[in-house]
N, C-alpha and C positions, 0 to 999 in steps of 0.2 A: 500154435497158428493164430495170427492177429489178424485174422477175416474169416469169412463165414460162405458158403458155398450151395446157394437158395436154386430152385427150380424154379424155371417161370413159365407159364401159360398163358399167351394172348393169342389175338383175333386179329386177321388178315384179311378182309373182303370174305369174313364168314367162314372160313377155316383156321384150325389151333395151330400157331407156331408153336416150340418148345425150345427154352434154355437153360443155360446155367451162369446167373450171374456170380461173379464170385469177389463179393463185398467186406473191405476192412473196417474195422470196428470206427474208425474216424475216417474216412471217404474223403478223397479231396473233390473242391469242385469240378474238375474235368473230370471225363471218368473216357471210356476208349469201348469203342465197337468191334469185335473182331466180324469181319467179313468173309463167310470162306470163297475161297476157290473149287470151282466145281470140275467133274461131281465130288462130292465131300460134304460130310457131315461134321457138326462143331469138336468134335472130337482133333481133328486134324490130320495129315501123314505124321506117323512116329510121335502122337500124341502132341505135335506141334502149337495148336491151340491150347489145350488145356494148361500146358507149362506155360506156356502164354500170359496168361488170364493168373496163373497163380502165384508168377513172379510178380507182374505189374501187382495184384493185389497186395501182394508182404510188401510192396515200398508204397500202400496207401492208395492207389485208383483203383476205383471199382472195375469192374470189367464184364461185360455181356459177349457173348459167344451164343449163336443162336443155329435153328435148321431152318433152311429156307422152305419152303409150299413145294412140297414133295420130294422134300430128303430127311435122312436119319428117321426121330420123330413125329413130324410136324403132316400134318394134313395136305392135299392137293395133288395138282397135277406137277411133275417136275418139271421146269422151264430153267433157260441157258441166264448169263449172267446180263444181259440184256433187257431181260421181262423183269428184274427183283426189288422195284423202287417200292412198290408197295409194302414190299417185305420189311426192307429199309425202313421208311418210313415209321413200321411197325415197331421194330426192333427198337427205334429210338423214342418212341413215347414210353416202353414198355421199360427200358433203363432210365428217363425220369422217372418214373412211378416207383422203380426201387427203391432210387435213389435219391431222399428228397435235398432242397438245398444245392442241387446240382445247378452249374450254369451252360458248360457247355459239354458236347463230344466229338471227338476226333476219332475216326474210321480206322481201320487197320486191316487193310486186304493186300492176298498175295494173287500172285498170277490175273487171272480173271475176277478174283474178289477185287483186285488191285482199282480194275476198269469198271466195276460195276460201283467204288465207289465215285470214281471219275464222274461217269453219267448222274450219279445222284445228287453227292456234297453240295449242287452249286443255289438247290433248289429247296432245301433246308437250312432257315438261318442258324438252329442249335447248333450244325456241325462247325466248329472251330477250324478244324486240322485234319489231317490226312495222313495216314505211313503209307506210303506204295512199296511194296514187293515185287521187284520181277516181273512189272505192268504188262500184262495180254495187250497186243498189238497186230496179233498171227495176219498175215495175209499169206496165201500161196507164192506169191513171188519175194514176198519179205523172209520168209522163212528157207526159203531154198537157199536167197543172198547168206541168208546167217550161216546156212550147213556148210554153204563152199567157202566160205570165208573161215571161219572157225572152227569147224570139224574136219575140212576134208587137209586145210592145208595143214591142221596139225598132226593128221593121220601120215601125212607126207612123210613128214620127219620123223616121224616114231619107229625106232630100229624092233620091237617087235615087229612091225607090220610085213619088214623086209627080210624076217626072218621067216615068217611064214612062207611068205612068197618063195624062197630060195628051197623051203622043206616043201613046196607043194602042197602047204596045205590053208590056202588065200584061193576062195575062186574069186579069180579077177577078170572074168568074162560078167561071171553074177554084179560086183563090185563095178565095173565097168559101164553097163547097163542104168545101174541106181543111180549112178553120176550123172549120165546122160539126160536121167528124168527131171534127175534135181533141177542140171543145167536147163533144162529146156523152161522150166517152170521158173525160175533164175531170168528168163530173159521173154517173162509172157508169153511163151505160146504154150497150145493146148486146142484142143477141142471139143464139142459139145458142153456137158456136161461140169467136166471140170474148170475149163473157160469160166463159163459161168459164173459160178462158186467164185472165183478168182475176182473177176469184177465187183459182186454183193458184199464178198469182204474186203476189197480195197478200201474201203472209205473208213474204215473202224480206225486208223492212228488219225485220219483226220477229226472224226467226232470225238476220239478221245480229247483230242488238244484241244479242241471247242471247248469240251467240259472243263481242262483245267482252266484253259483265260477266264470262263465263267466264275471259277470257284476264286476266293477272296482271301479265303484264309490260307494258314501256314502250311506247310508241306515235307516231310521226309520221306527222300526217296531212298528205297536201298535197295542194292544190286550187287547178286551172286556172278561172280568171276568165269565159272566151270559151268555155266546154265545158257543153252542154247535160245531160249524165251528173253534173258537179259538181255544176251546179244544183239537179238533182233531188235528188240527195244532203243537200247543205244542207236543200234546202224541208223533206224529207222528218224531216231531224233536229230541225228547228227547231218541229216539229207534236209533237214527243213530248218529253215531260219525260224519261224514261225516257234517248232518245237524248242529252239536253243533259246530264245529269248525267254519265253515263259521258263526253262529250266536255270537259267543266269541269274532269273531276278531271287533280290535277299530273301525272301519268303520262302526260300527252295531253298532245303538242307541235302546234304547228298551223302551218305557210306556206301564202299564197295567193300564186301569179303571175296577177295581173289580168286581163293581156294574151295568157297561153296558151292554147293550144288542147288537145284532149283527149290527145296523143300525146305533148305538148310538143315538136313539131317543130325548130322552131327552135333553130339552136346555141347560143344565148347562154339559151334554157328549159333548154336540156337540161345545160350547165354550170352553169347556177343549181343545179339538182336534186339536181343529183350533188355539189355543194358543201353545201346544207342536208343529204340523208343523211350526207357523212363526217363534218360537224362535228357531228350528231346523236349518230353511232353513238360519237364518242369523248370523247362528255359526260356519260356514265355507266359 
């Protein structure tokens, strides 16, 4: 093994974060932030970070993989991907300090890690670059769009489905009902409570896009195929000029795996992955 795999302990407005950076013996100078998605700890789904962090290592970038203020082991109260600039912030002095001779870092979050880099990169000049995963975008009416769009009409077609149906054993009163909920959330309406919710999280793709126009540097987006999160993602980008332009410009690189799911489970997803970031990260 040509790296080395250190524990780290820093300080976040007074509480201990904890990682593991996992350092080659010659470090280049980028090195990459793994960002998780919550809730989760550095570890990842299906050990998703660690392989991570240990592949980018054997081709030479350092790598930090950390827990945010209250998950895994790290101190605090546990807050959503919206409250973690501090942490941020943190994470990234605390991989200079490993790593000396370093110039810059580039982020790597999936799902909501995706968006919590979003909000942060644009406000740190060290961050160079970006990998987005699968960007959190979720609104109640954005996500219903994805489910009847992508789920229900591919449920349409699927000869199991009409197979159950014909043996009786599809409740499609039950089936019927969830549709109607979707639909109705699909086309804004609701009351009280959920309403609400509905409104406060509408604005999150628009502050997302704020943050990328903010952010200056380079950008890989990647997007699982089979992932109802991606979906929304795209739909949601593809309704706003706004989002298509910021995604058209040369600074924005873009891989889709068809056939992944939203974690990239699978060994041969998750080696794809980590082959599009190092060949990413050492093409500029």
């Amino acid at each position: 093994m040509d790296y080395a795999e250190n524990v780290v302990r820093f300080s976040c407005a007074g509480e201990a974060l904890f990682g593991i950076v996992s350092l080659p013996v010659q470090p280049a100078r980028r090195a990459v932030l793994i960002v998780v998605g919550g809730p989760q700890y550095r570890v990842g789904s299906h050990r998703q970070f660690t392989t991570l962090a240990r592949g980018l290592a054997a081709q030479g970038i350092a790598v930090l993989r950390f827990d945010y203020r209250g998950m895994g082991d790290s101190e605090g109260a546990m807050r959503d991907f919206e409250a973690v600039g501090e942490d941020l912030r943190a994470a990234v002095d605390s991989l200079f300090e490993a790593v000396p001779g370093l110039d810059d870092v580039v982020i790597w979050g999936l799902c909501d890690g995706a968006s919590a880099a979003l909000f942060y990169a644009a406000g740190d000049a060290r961050v160079s670059g970006l990998v987005l995963l699968n960007p959190w975008v979720r609104t109640s009416g954005g996500h219903a769009k994805a489910t009847i769009k992508h789920y229900y009409r591919a449920r349409l077609f699927d000869p199991a489905l009409w197979k159950k149906i014909v043996r009786g054993q599809f409740d499609v009163r039950a089936a019927a009902g969830s549709f109607l909920r979707i639909a109705a959330a699909a086309l804004g309406k609701g009351q009280g409570g959920a309403a609400g919710s509905a409104v406060a999280a509408a604005s999150l793709p628009e502050r997302m896009q704020a943050g990328l126009a903010r952010f200056r540097g380079k950008v890989l987006l990647i997007i699982s195929g089979a992932d109802l999160t991606a979906q929304e993602f795209l739909d949601t980008a593809a309704g706003s000029d706004a989002w298509q332009a910021l995604l058209a410009a040369p600074r924005v690189s873009r891989q889709t795996l068809a056939e992944a799911d939203h974690t990239f489970s699978r060994r041969v997803w998750k080696e794809q992955v980590l082959h599009w970031t190092g060949d990413w990260l050492r093409s500029w």
